[in-house]
C-alpha positions in Angstrom: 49.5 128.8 168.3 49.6 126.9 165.1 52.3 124.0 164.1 53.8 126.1 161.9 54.5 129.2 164.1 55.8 126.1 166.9 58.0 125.0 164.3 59.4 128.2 162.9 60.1 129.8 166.7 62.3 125.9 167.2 63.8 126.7 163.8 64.8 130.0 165.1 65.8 128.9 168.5 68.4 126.4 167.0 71.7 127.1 168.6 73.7 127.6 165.1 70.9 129.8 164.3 70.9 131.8 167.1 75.0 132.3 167.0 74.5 133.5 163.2 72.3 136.2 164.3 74.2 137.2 167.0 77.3 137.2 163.9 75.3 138.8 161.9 74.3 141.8 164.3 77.9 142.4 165.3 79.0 142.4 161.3 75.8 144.9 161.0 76.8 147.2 163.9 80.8 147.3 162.0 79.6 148.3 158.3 76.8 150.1 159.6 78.9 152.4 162.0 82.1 152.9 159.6 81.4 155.7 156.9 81.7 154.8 153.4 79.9 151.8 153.4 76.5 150.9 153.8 74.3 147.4 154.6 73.9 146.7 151.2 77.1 146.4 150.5 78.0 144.9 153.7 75.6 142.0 153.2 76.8 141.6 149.1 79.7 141.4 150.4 78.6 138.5 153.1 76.4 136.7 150.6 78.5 134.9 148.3 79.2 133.3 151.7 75.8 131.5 152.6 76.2 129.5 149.5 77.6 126.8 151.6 75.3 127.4 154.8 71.3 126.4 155.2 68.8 128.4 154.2 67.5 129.2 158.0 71.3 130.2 159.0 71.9 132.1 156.2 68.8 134.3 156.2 69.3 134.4 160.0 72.7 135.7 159.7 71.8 138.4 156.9 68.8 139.4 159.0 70.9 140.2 161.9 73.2 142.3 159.2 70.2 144.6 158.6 68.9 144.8 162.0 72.4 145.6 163.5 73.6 147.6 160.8 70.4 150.1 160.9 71.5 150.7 164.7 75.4 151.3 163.9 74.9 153.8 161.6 73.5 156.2 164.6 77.2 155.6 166.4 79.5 157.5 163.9 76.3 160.0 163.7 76.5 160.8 166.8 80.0 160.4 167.5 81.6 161.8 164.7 78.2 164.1 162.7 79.1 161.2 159.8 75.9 159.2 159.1 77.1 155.6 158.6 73.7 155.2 156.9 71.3 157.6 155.4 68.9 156.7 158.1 71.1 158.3 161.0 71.2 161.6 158.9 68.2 162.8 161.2 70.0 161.5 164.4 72.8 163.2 164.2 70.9 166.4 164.2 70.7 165.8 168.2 73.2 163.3 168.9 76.1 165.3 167.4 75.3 168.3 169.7 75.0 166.3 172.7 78.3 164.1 171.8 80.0 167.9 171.9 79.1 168.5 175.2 80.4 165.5 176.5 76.9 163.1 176.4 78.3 161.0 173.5 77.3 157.8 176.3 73.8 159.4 176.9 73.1 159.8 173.3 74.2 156.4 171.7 72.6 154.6 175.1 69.2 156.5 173.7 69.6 155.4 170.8 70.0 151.8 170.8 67.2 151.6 172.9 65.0 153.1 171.0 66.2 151.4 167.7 65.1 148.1 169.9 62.0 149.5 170.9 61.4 150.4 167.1 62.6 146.9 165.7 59.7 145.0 168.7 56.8 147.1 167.5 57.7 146.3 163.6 57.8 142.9 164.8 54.6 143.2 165.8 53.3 144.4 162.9 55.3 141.3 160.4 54.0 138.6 163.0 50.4 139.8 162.7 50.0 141.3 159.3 52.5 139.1 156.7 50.5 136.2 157.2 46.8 137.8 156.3 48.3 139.7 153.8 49.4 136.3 151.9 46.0 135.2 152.4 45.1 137.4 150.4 48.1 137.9 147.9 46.9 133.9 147.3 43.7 134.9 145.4 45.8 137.1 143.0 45.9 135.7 139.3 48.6 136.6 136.5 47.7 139.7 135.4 47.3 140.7 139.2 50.7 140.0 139.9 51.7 141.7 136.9 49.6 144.8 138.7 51.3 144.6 141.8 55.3 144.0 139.9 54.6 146.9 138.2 53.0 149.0 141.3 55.9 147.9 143.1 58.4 149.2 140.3 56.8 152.7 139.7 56.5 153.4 143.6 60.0 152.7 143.8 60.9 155.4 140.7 59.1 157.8 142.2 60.3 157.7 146.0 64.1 156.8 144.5 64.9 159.7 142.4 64.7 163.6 142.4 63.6 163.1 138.8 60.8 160.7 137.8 62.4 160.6 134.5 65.5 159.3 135.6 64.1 156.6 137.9 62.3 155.2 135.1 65.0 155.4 132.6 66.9 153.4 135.6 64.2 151.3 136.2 64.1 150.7 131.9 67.7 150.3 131.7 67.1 147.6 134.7 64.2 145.8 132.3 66.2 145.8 129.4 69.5 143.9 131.1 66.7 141.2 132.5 65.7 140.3 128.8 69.7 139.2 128.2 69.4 135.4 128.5 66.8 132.9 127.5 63.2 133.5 126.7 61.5 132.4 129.8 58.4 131.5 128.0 60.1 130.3 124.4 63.2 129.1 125.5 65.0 131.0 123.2 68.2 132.9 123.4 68.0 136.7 123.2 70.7 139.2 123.3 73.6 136.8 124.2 75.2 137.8 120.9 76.6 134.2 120.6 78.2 134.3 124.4 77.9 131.2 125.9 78.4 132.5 129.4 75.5 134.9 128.5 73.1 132.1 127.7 72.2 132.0 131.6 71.6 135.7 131.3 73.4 138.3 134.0 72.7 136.9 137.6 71.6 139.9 139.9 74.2 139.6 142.4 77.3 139.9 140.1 74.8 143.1 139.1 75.0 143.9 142.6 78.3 143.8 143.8 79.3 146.0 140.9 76.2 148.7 141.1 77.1 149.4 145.2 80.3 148.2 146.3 82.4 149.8 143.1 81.2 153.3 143.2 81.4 153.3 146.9 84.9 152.2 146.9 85.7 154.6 144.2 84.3 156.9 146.2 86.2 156.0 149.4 89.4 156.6 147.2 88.9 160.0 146.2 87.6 161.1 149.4 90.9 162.8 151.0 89.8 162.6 154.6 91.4 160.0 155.9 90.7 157.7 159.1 88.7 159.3 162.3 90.7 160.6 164.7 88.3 162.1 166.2 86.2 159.5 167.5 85.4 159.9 171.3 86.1 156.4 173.2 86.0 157.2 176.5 82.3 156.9 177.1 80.2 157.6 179.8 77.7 155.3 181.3 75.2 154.2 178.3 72.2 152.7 180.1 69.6 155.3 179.9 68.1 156.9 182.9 64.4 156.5 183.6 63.8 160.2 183.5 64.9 159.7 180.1 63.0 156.9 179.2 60.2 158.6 180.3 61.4 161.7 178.1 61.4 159.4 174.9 58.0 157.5 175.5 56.1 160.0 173.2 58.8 160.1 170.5 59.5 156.3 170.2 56.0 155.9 169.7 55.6 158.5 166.9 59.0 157.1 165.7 57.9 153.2 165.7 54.5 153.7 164.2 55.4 155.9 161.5 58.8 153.7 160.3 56.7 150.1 160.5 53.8 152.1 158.4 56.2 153.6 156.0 58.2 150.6 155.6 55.8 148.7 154.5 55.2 150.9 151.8 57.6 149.7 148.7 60.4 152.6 148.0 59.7 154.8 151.4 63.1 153.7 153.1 64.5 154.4 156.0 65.5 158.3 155.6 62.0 159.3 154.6 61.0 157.7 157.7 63.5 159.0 160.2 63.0 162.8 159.0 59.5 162.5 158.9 59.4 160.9 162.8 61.8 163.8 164.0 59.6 166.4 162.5 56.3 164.9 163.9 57.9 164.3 167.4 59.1 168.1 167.1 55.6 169.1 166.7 54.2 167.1 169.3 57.3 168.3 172.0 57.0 170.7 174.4 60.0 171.8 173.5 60.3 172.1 169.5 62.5 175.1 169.9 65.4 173.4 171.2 65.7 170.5 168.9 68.6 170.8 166.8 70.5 171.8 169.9 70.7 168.0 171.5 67.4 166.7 173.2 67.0 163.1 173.8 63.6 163.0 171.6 65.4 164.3 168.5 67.5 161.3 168.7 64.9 158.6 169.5 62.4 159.4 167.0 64.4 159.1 163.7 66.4 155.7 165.6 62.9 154.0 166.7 61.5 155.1 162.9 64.4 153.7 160.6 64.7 150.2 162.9 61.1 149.9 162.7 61.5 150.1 158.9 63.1 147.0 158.5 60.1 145.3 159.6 58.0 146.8 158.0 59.5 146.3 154.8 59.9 142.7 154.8 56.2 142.6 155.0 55.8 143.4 151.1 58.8 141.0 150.5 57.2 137.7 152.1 53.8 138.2 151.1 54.1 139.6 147.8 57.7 139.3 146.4 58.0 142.7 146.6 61.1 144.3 148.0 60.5 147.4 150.3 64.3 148.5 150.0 67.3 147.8 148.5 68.4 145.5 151.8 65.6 143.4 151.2 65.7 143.3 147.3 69.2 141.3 148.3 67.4 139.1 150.4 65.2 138.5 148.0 68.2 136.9 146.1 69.5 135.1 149.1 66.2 133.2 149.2 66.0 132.3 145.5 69.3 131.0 145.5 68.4 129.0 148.2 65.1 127.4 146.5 62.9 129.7 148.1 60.7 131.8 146.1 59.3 135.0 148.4 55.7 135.1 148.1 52.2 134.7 149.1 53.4 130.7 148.3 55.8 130.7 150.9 53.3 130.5 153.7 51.2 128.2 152.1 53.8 125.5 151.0 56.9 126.5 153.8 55.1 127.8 156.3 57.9 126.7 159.0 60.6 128.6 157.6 58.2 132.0 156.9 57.4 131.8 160.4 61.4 131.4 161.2 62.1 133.9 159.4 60.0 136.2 161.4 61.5 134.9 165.3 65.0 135.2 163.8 63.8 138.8 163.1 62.9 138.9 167.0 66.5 137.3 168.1 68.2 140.1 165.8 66.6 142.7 167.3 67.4 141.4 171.1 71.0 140.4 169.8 70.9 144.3 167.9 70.3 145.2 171.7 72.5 144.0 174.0 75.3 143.4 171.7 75.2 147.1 171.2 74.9 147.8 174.7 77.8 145.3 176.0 80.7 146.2 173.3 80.0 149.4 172.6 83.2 150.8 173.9 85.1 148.1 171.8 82.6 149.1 168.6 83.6 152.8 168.8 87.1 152.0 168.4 86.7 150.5 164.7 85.6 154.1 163.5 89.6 154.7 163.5 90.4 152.0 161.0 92.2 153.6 158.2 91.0 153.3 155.0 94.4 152.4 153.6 93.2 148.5 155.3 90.0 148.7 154.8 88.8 149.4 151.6 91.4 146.8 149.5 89.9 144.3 152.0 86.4 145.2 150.3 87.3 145.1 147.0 89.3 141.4 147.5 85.6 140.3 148.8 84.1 141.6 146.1 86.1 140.0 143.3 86.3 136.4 145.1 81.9 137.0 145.9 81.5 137.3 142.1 83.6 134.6 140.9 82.6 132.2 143.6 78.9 132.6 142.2 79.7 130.3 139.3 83.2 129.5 139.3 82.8 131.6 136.5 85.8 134.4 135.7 83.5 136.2 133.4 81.3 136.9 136.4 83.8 139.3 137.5 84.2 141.4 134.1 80.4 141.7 134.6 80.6 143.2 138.1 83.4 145.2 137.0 81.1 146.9 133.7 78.1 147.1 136.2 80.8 149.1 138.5 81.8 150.9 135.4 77.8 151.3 135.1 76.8 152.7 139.0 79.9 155.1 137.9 78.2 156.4 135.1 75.2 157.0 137.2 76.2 158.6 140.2 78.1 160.9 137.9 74.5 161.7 135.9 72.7 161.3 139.3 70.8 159.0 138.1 69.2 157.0 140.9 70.8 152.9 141.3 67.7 151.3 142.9 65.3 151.3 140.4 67.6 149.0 138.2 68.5 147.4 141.2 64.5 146.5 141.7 64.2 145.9 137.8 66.4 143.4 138.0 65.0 141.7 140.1 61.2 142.1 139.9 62.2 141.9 136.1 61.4 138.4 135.2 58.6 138.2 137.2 57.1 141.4 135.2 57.5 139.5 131.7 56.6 136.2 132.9 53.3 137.5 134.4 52.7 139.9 131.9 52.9 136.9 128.9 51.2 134.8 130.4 48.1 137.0 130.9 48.2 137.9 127.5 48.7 134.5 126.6 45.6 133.1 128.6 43.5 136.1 126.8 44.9 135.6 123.4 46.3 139.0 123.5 43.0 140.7 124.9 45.0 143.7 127.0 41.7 144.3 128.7 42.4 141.7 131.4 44.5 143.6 133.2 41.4 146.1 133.4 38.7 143.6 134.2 39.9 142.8 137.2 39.0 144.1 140.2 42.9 144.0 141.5 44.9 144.5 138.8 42.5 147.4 138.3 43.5 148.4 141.6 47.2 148.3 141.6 47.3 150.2 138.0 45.0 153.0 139.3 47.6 153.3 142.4 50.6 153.4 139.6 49.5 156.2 137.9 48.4 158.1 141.0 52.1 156.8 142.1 53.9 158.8 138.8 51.1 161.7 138.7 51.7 162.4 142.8 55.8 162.2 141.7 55.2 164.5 138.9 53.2 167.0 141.0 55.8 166.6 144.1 58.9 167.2 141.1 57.0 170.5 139.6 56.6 171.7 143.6 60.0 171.4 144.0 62.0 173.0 141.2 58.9 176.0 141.8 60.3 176.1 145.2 64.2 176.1 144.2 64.1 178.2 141.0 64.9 181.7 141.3 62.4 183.8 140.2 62.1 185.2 136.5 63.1 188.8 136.5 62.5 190.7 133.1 65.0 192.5 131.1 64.8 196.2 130.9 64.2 197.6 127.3 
């Protein structure tokens, strides 16, 4: 074992470290259970507050956010048939059914377990693949980089939106908000249109806040169901039984596999992985025919797939810069504002706190585990909070997050337009990640993509010359041509057929 790993697990072992994740996984569990909001918004929310923290306890505490909050959205799945995320859509195909017949203990005791057996295999793969994998990513030039940005954006378009057109007109919209600011080659203001406040261009988590937490709240508000009174509390016991275990063996590993794989993979998400595990593990059952009716394997393979995920996709963000979902877009943020630029960089020049990053992964998903199973009975009872408490709570957070960002009141006028914004394009269903992703990826694209040119005195053929870049560009158009193709399949599929007129 290298220094660096020793370093990074005693980074990770530190005791305000440790009691950060374990904060950070009961926070998770909270947003991730209650319907209406989801991770990303619970950790926008939580990151104005890690200004004033260290960068280990900070990423510590948002890590065990994600990990807990992938798990609690399976409890008001199964408890209520309300996915708290879009993950637990596929669990609650199951664990609904068997929450009706009075197994609601059975089901949620399956499913944390196999969310913790998901979250140790996608350990797994981080430990042993993130580092390679910068190895590599450390022999990529400019105009590779600009490759891989651009990869990264068009793989995102197409598995983000039911239109390609519209993810990329997301994704544009995102590109063209990044150019608001100073030239980052020139030095030169562009756009600010004699704003001063503009001169530092439109900082992505003021973006944030307003793109996920305002539509979501508007949401909540004209919703007219109100708070969930019909959560089941009274729980049976949760521990699973070993025939059970030994009913889920095959399913977990279809599930853990398949969500570290697609995870890894920037834009697959969480959903596409759960459905895809349940489908695979309803092949491979001996007993396909009653899933939908409440078997235990229907609600292990989507939990083990979507936990395994998270993994997964913070394998593209460490090695590459590259987020795999919106969750780790944020915590793409969280590192930059903390000096630390994700890349293949970071595990050449902070080697320590890449590796620490990885164990506190571990911790969060042992916390994930037996917080889950120790206060579950205590969790289940939040479900009930009205909304009439909750949701001005979440808008307060979201107002003091955005003005604390730069002691800055124009900060909040811009999360309020970019709320104004996500509005706008949930109403056109217009997908919010791309822009999300362009504005964060964004600078990096035009920075790379300048200074290639700038090193070939304009020759465009660099980016064709090389073996990588060649690569990643052949992989974006396969990317948009595959989206196309999958787009034409499915409005064939859903359009009724022509029938012609009589004369």
């Amino acid at each position: 074992m290298s220094p660096e790993v020793l370093i990074g697990l005693t980074q990770s072992t530190g005791l305000l470290v440790l009691l950060s994740t374990g904060i950070g996984v009961t926070i998770g569990l909270i947003v991730g259970m209650i319907p209406g909001l989801t991770i990303s918004t619970g950790i926008i929310v939580l990151l104005p507050v890690t200004f004033v923290l260290p960068a280990d306890i900070s990423i510590a505490l948002l890590l065990g956010l994600y990990v807990g909050g992938m798990t609690g959205g399976s409890f008001s799945a199964v408890l209520l048939n309300i996915p708290g995320t879009p993950s637990a859509s596929a669990t609650a195909m199951d664990g609904y059914p068997m929450a009706a017949r009075g197994e609601a203990g059975r089901a949620l005791g399956i499913a944390i377990t196999a969310s913790f057996i998901g979250g140790m295999v996608s350990f797994l793969f981080l430990f042993s693949i993130a580092p390679l994998l910068a190895n590599v990513a450390l022999e990529f030039r400019t105009e590779d980089m600009f490759a891989v940005v651009f990869f990264g954006l068009t793989i995102i378009c197409s598995f983000a939106a039911k239109s390609l057109i519209k993810g990329l007109l997301s994704a544009a919209i995102g590109l063209a908000i990044v150019t608001i600011g100073q030239d980052p080659v020139m030095g030169t203001q562009r756009f600010t249109f004699g704003q001063v406040n503009l001169m530092a261009g439109v900082h992505f988590l003021t973006a944030m806040i307003g793109l996920f937490a305002i539509p979501q709240l508007v949401a909540n508000l004209t919703d007219g169901t109100g708070s969930a009174s019909r959560v089941q509390t009274r729980l049976t016991s949760v521990l699973p039984k070993l025939s059970d275990l030994k009913a889920i063996r095959r399913s977990v590993s279809i599930g853990s596999l398949t969500g570290a794989f697609l995870g890894i993979l920037p834009g697959a998400g969480g959903p596409i992985a759960a459905f895809i595990s349940y489908e695979y593990a309803r092949k491979a059952s001996k007993r396909p025919d009653e899933f939908g009716t409440g078997v235990v394997e229907g609600v292990a393979a989507p939990e083990s797939a979507n936990n395994a995920v998270t993994g997964g996709a913070l394998i593209p963000m460490m090695t590459l810069g590259i987020p795999g979902d919106p969750v780790t877009a944020i915590l793409i943020g969280a590192l930059i504002i903390h000096g630390l630029a994700p890349g293949p960089l970071m595990f050449l020049e902070r080697a320590d706190f890449a590796y620490g990053l990885i164990f506190s992964f571990l911790w969060a998903n042992i916390f994930n585990f037996i917080i889950a199973l120790a206060a579950l009975r205590l969790l289940v009872k939040i479900l009930a909070t009205p909304r009439a408490l909750l949701m001005p709570t979440v808008a307060v957070l979201c107002v003091i997050g955005s003005f604390a960002l730069r002691n800055n009141f124009f900060d909040v006028y811009v999360m309020l337009l970019f709320g104004l914004i996500g509005l706008a394009m949930r109403w056109l269903d217009m997908p919010v990640v791309p822009l999300l992703l362009a504005l964060v990826l964004g600078s990096q694209l035009e920075e790379n993509l300048r200074v290639a040119l700038t090193s070939s005195q304009g020759d465009i053929s660099i980016f064709f010359t090389s073996p990588i870049s060649l690569g990643f560009l052949i992989l974006s158009l396969l990317s948009i041509v595959w989206s196309l193709r999958s787009a034409r399949r499915a409005n064939r599929v859903t359009s009724p057929p022509h029938k012609e007129t009589p004369p």
